[in-house]
PyMOL commands that place a pseudoatom at each C-alpha (Angstrom):
pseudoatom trace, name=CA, resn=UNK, resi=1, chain=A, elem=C, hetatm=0, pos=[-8.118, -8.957, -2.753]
pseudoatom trace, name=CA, resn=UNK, resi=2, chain=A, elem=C, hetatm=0, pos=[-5.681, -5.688, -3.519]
pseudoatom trace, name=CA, resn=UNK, resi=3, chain=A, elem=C, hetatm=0, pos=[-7.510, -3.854, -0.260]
pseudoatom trace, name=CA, resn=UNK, resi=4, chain=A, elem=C, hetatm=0, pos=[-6.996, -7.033, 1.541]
pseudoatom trace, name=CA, resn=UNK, resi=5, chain=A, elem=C, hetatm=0, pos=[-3.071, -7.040, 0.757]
pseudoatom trace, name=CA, resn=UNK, resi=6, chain=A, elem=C, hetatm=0, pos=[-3.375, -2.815, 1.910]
pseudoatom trace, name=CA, resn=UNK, resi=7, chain=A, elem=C, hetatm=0, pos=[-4.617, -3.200, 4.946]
pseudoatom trace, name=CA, resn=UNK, resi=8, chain=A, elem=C, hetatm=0, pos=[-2.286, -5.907, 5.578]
pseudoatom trace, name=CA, resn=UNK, resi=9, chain=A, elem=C, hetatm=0, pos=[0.254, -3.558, 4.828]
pseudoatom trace, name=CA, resn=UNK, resi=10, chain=A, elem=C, hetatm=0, pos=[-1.387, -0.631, 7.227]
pseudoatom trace, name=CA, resn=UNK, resi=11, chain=A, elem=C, hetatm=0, pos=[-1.132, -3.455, 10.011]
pseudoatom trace, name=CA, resn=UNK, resi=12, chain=A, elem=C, hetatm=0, pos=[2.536, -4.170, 9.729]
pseudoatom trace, name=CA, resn=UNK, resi=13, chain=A, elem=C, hetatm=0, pos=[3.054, -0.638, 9.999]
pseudoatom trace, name=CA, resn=UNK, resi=14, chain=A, elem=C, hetatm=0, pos=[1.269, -0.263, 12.756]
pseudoatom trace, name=CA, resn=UNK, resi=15, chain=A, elem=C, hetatm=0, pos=[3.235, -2.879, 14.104]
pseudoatom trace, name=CA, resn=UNK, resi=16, chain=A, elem=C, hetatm=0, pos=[6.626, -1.334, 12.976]
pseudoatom trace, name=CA, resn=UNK, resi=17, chain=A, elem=C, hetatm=0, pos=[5.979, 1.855, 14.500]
pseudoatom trace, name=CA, resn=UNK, resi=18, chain=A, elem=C, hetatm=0, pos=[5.060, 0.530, 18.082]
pseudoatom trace, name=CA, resn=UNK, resi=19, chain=A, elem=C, hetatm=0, pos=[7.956, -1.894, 18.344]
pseudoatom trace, name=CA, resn=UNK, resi=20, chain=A, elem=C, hetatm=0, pos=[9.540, 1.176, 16.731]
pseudoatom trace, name=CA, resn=UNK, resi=21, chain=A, elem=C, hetatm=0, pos=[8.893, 2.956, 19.924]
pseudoatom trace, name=CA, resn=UNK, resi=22, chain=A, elem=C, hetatm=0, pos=[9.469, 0.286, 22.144]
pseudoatom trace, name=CA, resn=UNK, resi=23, chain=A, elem=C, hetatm=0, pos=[13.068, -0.024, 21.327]
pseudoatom trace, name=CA, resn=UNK, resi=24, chain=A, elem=C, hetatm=0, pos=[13.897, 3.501, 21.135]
pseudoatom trace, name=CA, resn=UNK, resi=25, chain=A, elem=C, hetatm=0, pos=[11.852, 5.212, 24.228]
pseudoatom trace, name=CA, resn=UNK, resi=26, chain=A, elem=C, hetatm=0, pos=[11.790, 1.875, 26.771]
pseudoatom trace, name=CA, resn=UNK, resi=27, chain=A, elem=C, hetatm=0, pos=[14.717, -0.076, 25.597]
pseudoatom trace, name=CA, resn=UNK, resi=28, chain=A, elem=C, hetatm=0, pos=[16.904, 3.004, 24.667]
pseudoatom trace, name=CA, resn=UNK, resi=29, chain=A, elem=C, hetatm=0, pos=[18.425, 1.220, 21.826]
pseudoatom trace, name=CA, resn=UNK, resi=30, chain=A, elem=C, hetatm=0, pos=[18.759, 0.796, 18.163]
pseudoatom trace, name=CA, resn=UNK, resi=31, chain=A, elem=C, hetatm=0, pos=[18.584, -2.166, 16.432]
pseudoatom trace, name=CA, resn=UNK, resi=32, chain=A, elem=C, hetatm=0, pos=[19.912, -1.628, 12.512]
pseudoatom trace, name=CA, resn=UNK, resi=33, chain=A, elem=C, hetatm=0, pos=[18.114, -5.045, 11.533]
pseudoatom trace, name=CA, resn=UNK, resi=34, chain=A, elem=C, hetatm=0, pos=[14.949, -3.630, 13.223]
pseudoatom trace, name=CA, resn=UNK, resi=35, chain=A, elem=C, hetatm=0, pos=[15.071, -0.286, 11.658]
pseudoatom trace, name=CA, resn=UNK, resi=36, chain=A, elem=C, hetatm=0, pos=[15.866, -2.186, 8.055]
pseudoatom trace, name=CA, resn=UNK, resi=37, chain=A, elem=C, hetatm=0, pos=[13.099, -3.726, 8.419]
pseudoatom trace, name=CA, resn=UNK, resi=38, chain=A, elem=C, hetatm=0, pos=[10.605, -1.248, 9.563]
pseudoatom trace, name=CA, resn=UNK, resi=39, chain=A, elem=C, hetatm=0, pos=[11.910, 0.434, 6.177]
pseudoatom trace, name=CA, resn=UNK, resi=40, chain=A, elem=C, hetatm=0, pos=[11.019, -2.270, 3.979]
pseudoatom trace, name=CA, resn=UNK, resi=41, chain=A, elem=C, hetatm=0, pos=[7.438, -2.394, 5.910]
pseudoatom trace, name=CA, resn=UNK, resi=42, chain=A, elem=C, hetatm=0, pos=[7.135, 0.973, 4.562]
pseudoatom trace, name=CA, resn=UNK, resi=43, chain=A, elem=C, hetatm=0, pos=[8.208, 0.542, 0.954]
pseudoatom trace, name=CA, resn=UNK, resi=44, chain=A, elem=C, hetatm=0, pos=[5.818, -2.153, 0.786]
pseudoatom trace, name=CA, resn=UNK, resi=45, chain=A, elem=C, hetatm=0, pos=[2.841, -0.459, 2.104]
pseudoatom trace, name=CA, resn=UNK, resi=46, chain=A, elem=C, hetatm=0, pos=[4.003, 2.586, -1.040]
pseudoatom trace, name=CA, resn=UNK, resi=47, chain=A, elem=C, hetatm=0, pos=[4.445, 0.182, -3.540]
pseudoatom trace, name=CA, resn=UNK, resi=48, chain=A, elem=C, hetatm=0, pos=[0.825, -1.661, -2.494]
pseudoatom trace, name=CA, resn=UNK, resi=49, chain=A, elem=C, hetatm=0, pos=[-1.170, 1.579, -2.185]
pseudoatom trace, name=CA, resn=UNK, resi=50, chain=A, elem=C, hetatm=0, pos=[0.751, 2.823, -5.978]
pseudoatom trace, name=CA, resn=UNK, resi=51, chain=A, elem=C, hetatm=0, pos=[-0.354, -0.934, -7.243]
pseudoatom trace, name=CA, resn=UNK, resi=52, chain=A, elem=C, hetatm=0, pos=[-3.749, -0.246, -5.734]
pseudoatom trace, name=CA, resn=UNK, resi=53, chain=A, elem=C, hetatm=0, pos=[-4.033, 3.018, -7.048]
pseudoatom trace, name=CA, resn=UNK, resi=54, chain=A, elem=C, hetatm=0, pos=[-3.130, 2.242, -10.438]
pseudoatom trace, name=CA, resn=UNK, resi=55, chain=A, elem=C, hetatm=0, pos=[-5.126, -0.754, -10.817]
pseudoatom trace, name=CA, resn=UNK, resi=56, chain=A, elem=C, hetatm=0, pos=[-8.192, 1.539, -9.709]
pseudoatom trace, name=CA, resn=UNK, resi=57, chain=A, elem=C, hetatm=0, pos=[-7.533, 4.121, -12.277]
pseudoatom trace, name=CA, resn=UNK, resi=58, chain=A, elem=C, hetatm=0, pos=[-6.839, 1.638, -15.108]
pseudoatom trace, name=CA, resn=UNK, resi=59, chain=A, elem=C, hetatm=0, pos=[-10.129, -0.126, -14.488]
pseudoatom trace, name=CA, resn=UNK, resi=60, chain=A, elem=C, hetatm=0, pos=[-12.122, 2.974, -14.396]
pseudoatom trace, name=CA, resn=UNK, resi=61, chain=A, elem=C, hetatm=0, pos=[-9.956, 3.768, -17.830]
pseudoatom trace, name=CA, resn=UNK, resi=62, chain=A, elem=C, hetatm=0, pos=[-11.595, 0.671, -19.026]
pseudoatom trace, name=CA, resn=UNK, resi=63, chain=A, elem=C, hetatm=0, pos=[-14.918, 0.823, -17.991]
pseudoatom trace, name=CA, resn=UNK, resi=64, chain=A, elem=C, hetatm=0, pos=[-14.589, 4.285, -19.651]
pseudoatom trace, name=CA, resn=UNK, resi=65, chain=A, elem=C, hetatm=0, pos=[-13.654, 3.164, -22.838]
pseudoatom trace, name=CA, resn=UNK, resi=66, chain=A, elem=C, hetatm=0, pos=[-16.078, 1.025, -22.869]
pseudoatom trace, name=CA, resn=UNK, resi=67, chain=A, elem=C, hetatm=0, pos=[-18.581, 2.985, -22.309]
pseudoatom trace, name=CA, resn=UNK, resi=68, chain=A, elem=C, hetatm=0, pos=[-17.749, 4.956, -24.962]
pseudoatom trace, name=CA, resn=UNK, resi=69, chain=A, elem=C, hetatm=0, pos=[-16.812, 2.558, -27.810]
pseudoatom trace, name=CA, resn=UNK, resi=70, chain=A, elem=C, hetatm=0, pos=[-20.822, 1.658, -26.926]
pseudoatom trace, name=CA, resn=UNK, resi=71, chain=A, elem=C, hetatm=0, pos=[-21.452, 5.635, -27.535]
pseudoatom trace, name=CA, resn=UNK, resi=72, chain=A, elem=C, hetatm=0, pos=[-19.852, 5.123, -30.677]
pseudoatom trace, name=CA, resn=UNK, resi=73, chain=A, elem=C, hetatm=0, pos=[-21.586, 1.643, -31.798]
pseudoatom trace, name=CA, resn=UNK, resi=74, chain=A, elem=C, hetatm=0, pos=[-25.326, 3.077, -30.996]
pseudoatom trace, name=CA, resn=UNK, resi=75, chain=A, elem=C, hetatm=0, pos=[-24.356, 5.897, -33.425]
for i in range(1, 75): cmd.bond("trace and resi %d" % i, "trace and resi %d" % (i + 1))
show_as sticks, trace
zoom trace
């Protein structure tokens, strides 16, 4: 479910940085509304793929514990 909400995230910046470069290179503009939210696209995708990354490690922290409170029990 986590890699489901990442990629979602990797889409909507995708999508930010081509209407990114539509309004700057064809339209010659700026739009601060645009841009604001093209920036929160991005802190969203960081604060996903942190989430994501964290949740990996502390699972593998738990399966590692594990493991070794069983270590401990068979000796």
């Amino acid at each position: 479910m986590l890699y489901m909400i990442v990629l979602l995230s990797v889409t909507a910046n995708l999508g930010s940085i081509y209407l990114g470069y539509i309004l700057v290179y064809v339209l010659h503009d700026l739009c601060i509304v645009c841009l604001i939210v093209y920036i929160i696209n991005f802190l969203l995708l960081i604060c996903n793929l942190v989430m994501c990354q964290r949740l990996a490690l502390g699972s593998s922290k738990c399966s590692a514990d594990a493991l070794n409170a069983q270590k401990l029990k068979s000796n």
